[in-house]
Every structure is written in structure tokens, then in C-alpha cells.
N, CA, C and O atoms as a GROMACS GRO file, in nm:
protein
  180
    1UNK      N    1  -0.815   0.319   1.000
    1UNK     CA    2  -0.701   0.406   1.020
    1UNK      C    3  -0.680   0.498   0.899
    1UNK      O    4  -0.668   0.619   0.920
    2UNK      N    5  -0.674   0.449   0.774
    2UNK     CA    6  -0.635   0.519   0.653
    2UNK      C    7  -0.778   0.627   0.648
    2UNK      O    8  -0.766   0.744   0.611
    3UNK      N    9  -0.904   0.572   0.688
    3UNK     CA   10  -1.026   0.659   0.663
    3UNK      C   11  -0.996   0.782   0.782
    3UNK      O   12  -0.994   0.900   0.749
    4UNK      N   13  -0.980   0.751   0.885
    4UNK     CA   14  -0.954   0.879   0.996
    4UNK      C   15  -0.843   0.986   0.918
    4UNK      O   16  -0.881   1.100   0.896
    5UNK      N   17  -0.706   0.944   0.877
    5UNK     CA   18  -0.600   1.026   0.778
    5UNK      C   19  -0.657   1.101   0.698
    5UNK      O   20  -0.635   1.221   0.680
    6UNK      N   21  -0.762   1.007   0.622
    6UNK     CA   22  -0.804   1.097   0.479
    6UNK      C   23  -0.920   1.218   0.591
    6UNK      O   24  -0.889   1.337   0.587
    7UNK      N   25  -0.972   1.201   0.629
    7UNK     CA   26  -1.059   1.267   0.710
    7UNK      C   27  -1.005   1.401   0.758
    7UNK      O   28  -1.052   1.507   0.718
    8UNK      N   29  -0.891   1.391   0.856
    8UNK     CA   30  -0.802   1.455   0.914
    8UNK      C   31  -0.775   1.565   0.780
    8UNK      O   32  -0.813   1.680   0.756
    9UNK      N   33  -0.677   1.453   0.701
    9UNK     CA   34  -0.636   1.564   0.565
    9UNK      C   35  -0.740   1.646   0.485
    9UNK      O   36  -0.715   1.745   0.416
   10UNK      N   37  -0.832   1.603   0.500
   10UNK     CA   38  -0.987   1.702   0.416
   10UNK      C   39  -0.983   1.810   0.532
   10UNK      O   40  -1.004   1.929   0.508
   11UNK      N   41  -0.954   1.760   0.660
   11UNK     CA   42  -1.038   1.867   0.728
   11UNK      C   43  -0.934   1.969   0.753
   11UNK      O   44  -0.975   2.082   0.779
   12UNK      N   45  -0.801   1.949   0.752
   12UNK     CA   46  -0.664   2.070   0.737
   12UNK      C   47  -0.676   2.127   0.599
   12UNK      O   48  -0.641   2.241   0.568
   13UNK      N   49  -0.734   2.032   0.514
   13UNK     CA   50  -0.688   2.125   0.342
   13UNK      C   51  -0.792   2.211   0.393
   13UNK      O   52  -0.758   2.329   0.400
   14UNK      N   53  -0.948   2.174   0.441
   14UNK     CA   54  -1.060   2.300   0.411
   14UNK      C   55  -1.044   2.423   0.497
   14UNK      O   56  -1.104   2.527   0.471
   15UNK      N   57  -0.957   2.409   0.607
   15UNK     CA   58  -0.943   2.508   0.715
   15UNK      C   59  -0.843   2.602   0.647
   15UNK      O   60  -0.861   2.724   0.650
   16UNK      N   61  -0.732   2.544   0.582
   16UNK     CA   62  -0.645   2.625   0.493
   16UNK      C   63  -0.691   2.721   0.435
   16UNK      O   64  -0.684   2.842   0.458
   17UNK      N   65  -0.762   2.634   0.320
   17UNK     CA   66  -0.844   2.715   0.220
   17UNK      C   67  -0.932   2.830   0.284
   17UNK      O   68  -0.928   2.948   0.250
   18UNK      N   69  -1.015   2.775   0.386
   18UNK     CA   70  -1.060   2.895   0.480
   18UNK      C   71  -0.960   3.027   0.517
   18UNK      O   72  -0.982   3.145   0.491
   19UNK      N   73  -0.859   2.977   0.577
   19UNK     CA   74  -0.787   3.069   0.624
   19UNK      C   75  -0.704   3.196   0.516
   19UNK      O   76  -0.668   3.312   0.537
   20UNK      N   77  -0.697   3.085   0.368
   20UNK     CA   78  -0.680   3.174   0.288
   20UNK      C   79  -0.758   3.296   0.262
   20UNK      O   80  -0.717   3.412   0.257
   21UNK      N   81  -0.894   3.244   0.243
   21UNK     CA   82  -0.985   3.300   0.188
   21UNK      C   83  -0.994   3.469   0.259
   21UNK      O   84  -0.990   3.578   0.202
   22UNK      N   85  -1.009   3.434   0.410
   22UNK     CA   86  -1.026   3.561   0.514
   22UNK      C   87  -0.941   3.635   0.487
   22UNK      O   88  -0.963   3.753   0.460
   23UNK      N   89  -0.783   3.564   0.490
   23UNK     CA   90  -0.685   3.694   0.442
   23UNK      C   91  -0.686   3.736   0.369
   23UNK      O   92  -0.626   3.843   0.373
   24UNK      N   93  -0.764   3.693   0.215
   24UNK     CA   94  -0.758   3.810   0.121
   24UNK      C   95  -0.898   3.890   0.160
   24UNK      O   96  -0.904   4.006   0.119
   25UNK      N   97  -0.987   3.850   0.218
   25UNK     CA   98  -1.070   3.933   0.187
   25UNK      C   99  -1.019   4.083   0.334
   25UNK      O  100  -1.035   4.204   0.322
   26UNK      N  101  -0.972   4.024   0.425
   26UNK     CA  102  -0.893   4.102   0.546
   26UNK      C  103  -0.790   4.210   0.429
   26UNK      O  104  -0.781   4.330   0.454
   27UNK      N  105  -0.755   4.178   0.367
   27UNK     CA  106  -0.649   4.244   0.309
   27UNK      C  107  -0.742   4.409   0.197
   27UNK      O  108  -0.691   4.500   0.132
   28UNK      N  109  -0.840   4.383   0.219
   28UNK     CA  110  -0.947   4.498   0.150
   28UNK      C  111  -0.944   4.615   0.164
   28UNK      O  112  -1.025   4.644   0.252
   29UNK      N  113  -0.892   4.706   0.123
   29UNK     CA  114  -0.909   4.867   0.183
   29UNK      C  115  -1.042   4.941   0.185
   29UNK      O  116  -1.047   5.038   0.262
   30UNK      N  117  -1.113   4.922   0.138
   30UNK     CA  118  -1.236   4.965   0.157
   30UNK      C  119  -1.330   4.879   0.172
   30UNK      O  120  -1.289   4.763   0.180
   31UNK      N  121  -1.520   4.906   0.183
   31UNK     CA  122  -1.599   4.849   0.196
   31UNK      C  123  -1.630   4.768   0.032
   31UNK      O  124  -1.634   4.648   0.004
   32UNK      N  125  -1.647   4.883  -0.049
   32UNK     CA  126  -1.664   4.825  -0.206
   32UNK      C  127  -1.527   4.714  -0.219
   32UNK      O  128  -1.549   4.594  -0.233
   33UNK      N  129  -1.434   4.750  -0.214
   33UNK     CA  130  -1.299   4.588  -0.258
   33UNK      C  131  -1.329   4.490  -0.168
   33UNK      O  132  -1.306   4.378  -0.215
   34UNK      N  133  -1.391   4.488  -0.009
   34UNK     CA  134  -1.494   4.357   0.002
   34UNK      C  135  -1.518   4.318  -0.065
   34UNK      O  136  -1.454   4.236  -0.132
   35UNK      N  137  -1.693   4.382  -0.092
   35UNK     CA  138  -1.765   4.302  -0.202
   35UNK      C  139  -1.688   4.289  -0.300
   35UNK      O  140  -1.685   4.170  -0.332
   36UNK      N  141  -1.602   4.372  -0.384
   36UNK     CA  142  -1.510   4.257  -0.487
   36UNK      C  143  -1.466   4.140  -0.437
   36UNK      O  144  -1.515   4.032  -0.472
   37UNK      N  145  -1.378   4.150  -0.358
   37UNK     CA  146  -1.295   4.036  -0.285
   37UNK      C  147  -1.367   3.914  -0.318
   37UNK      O  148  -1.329   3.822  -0.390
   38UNK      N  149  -1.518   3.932  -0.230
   38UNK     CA  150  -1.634   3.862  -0.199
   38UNK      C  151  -1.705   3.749  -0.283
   38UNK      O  152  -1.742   3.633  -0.268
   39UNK      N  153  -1.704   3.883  -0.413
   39UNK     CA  154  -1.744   3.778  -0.530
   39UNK      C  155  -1.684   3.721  -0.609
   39UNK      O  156  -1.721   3.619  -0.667
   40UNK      N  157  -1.596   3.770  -0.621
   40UNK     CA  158  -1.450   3.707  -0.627
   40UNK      C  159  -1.425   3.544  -0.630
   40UNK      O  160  -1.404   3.462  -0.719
   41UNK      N  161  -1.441   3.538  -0.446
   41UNK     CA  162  -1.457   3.399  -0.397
   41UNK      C  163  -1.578   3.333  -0.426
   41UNK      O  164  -1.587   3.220  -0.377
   42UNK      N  165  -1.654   3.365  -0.479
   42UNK     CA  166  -1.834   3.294  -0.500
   42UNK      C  167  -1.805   3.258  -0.624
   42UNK      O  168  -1.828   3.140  -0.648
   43UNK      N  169  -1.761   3.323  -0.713
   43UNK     CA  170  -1.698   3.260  -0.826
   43UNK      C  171  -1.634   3.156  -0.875
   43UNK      O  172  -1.661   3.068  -0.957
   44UNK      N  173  -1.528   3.188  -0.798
   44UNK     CA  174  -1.395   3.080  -0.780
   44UNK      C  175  -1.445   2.940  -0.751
   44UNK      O  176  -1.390   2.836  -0.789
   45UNK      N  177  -1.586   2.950  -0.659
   45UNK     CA  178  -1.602   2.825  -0.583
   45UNK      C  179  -1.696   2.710  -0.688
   45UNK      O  180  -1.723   2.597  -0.647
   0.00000   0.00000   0.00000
């Protein structure tokens, strides 16, 4: 039971983090602040 929870909770934190991620890179005004955005996140990780 406690292993399914922790499971569950990994798999909402990584979808989060996902969902973060898209909105900033969604939030880009051009093609070049992508690729900033982009590497940005390759960094970070």
C-alpha cells in the first residue's frame, strides 16, 4: 500500500514538473527564446 502512494506521488510530482516545463517553454515569443528556453531546461536537469 505505502509502495503504490510513493509510486502514485513520483508519478504526479514528474507530470507537474512536466507540465511546468511546457509552459515555460509555450510562453516563448520567438523561435530563438525556444532554443533558449530549451537549454535552459537541459541544464537545469
Amino acid at each position: 500500500m505505502v509502495a503504490y502512494l510513493l509510486s502514485k506521488l513520483g508519478e504526479w510530482i514528474e507530470q507537474a514538473d512536466q507540465d511546468r516545463r511546457e509552459a515555460y517553454v509555450a510562453m516563448a515569443k520567438d523561435l530563438a527564446d525556444i532554443e533558449r528556453r530549451m537549454i535552459h531546461l537541459d541544464a537545469e536537469a
